[in-house]
Backbone bond lengths (Angstrom), bond angles and torsions (degrees), N, CA, C in turn:
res aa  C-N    CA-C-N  psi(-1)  N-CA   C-N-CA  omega(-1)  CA-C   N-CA-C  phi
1 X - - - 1.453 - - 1.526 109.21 -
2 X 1.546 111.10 131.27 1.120 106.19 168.76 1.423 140.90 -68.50
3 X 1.854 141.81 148.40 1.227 114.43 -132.38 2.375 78.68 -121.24
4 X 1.037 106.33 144.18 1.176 99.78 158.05 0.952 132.04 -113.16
5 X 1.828 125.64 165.76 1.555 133.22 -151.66 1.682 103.64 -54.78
6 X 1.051 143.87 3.50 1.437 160.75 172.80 1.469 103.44 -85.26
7 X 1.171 91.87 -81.05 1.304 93.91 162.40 1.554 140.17 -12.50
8 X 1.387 99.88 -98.52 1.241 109.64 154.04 1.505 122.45 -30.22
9 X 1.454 124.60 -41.24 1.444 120.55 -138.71 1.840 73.26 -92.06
10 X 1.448 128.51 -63.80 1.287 134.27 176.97 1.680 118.56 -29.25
11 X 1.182 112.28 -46.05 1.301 124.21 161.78 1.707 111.80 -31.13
12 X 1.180 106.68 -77.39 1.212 129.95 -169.88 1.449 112.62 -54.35
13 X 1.469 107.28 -51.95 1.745 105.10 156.60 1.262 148.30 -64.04
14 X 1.650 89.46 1.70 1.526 119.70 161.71 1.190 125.97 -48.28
15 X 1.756 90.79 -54.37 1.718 112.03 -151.95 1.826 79.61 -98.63
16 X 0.987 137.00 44.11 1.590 125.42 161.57 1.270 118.54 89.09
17 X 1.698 124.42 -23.31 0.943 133.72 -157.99 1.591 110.99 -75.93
18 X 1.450 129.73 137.04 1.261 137.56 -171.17 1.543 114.22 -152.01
19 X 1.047 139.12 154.55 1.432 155.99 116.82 2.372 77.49 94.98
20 X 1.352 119.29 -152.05 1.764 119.52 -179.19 1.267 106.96 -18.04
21 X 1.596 129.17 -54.53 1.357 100.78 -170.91 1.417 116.03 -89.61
22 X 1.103 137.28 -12.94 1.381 154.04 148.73 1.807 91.67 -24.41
23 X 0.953 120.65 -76.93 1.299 135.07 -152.75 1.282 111.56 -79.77
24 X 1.620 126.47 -26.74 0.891 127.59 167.91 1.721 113.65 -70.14
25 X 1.372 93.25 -50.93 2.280 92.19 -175.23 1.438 82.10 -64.89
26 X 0.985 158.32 -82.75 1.640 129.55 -124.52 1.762 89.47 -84.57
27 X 1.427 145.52 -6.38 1.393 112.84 150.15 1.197 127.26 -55.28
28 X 1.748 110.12 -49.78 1.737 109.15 177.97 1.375 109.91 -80.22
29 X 1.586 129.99 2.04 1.232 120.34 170.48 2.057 120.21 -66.52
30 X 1.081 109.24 82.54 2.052 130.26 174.57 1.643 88.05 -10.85
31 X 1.727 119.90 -78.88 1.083 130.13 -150.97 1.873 99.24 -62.87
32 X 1.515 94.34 -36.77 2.140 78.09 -171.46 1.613 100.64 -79.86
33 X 1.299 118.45 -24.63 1.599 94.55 -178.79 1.324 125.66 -95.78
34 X 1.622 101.23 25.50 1.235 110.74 177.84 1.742 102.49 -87.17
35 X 1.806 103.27 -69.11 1.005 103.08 162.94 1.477 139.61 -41.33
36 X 1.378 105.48 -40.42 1.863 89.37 150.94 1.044 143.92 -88.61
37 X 1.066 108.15 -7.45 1.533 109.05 137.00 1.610 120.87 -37.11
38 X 1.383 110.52 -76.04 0.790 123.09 -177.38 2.080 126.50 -21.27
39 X 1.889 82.22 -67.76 1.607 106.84 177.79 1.305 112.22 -49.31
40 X 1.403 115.47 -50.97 1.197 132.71 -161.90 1.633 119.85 -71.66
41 X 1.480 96.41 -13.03 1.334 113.13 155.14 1.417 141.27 -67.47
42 X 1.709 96.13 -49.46 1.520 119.56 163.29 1.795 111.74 -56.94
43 X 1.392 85.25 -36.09 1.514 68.10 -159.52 1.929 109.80 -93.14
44 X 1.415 112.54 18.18 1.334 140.17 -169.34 1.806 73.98 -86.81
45 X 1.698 103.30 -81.12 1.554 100.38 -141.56 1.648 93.95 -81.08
46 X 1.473 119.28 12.89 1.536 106.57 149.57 1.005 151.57 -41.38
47 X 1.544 85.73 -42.99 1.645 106.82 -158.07 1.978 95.40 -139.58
48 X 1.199 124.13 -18.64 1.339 110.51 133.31 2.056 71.64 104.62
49 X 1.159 107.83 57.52 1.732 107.75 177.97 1.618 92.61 -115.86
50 X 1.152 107.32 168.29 1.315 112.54 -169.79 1.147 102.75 -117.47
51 X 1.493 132.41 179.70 1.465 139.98 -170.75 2.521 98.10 -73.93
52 X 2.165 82.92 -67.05 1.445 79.36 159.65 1.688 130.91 -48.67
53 X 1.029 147.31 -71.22 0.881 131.85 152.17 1.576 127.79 -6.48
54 X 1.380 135.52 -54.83 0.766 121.58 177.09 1.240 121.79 -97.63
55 X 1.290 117.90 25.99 1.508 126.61 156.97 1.649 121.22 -88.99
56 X 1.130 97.32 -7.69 1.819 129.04 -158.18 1.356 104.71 -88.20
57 X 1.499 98.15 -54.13 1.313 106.74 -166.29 1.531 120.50 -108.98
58 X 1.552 131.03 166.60 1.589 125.23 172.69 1.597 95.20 -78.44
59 X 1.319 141.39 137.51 1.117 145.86 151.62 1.772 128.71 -132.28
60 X 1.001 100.00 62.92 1.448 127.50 -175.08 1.371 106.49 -62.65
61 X 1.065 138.08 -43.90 1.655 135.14 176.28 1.530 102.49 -125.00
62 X 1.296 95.88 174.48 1.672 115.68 -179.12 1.516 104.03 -68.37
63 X 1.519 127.49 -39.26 1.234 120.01 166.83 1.288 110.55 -39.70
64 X 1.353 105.88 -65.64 2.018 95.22 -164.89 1.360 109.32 -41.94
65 X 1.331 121.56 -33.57 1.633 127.48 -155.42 1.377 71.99 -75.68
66 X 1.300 160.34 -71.94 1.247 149.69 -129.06 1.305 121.19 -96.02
67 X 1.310 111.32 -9.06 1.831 116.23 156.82 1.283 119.13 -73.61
68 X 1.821 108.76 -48.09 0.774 121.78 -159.09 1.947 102.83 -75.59
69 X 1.743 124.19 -8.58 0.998 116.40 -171.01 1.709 112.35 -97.02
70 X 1.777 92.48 -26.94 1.679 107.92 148.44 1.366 132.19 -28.53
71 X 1.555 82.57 -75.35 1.874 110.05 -171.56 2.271 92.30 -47.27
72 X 0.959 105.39 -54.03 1.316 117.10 175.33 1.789 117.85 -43.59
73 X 0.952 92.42 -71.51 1.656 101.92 168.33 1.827 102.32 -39.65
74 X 1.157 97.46 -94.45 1.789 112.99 -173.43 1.425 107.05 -31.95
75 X 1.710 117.01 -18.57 1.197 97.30 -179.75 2.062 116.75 -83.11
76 X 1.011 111.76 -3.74 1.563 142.24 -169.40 1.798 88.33 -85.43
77 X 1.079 105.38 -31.06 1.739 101.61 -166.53 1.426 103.74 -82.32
78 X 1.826 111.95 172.66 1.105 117.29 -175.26 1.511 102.91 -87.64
79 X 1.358 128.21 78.56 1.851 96.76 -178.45 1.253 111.85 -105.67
80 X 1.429 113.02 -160.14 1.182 116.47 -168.24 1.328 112.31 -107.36
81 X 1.740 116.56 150.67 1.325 112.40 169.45 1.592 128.01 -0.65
82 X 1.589 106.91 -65.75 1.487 137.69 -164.40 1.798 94.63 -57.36
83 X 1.634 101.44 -67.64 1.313 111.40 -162.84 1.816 96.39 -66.60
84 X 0.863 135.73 -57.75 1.419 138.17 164.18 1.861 109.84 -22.67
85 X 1.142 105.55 -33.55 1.715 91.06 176.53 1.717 96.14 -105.13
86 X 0.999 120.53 -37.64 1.591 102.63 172.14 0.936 126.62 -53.20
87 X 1.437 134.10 -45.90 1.328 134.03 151.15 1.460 128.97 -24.25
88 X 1.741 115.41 -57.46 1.176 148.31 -155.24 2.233 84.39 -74.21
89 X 1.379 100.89 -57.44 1.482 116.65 178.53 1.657 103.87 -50.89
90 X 1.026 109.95 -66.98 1.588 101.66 170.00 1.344 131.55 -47.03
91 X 0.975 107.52 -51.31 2.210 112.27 164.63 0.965 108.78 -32.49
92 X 1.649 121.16 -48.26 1.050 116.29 -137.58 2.152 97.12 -96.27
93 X 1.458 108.18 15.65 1.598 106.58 -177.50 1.255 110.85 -98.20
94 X 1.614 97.30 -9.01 1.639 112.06 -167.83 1.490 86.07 -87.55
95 X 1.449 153.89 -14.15 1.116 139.78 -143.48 1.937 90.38 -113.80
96 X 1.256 111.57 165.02 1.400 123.25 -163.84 1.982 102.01 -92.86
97 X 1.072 105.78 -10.82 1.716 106.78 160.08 1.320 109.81 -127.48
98 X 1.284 114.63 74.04 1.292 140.31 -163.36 1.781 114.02 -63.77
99 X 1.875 96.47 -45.50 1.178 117.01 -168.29 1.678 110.56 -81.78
100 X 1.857 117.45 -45.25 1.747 100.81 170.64 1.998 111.50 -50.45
101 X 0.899 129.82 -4.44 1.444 128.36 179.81 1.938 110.25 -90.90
102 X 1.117 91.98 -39.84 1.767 108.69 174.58 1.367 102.48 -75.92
103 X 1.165 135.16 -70.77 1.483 134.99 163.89 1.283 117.58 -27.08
104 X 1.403 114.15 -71.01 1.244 90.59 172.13 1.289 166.55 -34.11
105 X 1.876 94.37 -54.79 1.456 118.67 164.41 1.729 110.54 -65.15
106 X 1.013 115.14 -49.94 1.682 121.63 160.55 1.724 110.19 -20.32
107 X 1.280 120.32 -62.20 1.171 141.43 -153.81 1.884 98.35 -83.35
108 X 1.300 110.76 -44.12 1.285 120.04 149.27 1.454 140.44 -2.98
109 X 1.619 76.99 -84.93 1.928 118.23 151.89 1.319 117.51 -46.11
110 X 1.395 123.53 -47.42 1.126 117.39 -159.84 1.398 117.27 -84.18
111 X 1.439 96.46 -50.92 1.972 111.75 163.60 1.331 116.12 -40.83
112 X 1.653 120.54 -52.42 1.792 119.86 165.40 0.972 111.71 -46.76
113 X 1.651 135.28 -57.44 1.530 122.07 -162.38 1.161 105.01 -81.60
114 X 1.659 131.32 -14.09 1.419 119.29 -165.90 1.539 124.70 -86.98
């Protein structure tokens, strides 16, 4: 029977393993990076993300893939100013300096009302 990335990953936390070496055996683990390989495929032409793209962005769960296929869509749409930076604000959580983008606009905010 075939074993899935659960599987496997549970396995491993069996034998004690946690946090670097955790991460290291399921890199050289053949069978898990096959299967993610695999998934990570499906869930590419799921949601219609690209290789670039997902070098771009943090995409740690299937959610991200699914904002990020949103954020995509809505950007094709007619919106408005408003919705145009919320959007733009959201992209930017998927990105790995998540917070100079939040700060900023924050700071934004703060200077107008002050």
């Amino acid at each position: 029977m075939a074993k899935s990335l659960q599987q496997i990953d549970d396995y491993y936390l069996s034998q004690g393993l946690k946090g670097e070496a955790l991460r290291s055996a399921l890199e050289n683990d053949s069978e898990y990076q096959r299967l993610l390989k695999e998934r990570k495929a499906v869930i590419n032409n799921k949601y219609g993300i690209t290789e670039e793209e997902e070098k771009e962005y943090l995409l740690p769960n299937e959610e991200d893939y699914e904002i990020l296929s949103i954020v995509k869509t809505l950007k094709n749409e007619n919106l408005s100013e408003t919705d145009i930076e919320i959007v733009e604000l959201i992209k930017t959580q998927l990105q790995d300096d998540w917070r100079g983008p939040l700060l900023e606009k924050l700071k934004k905010l703060l200077q107008k009302y002050s």
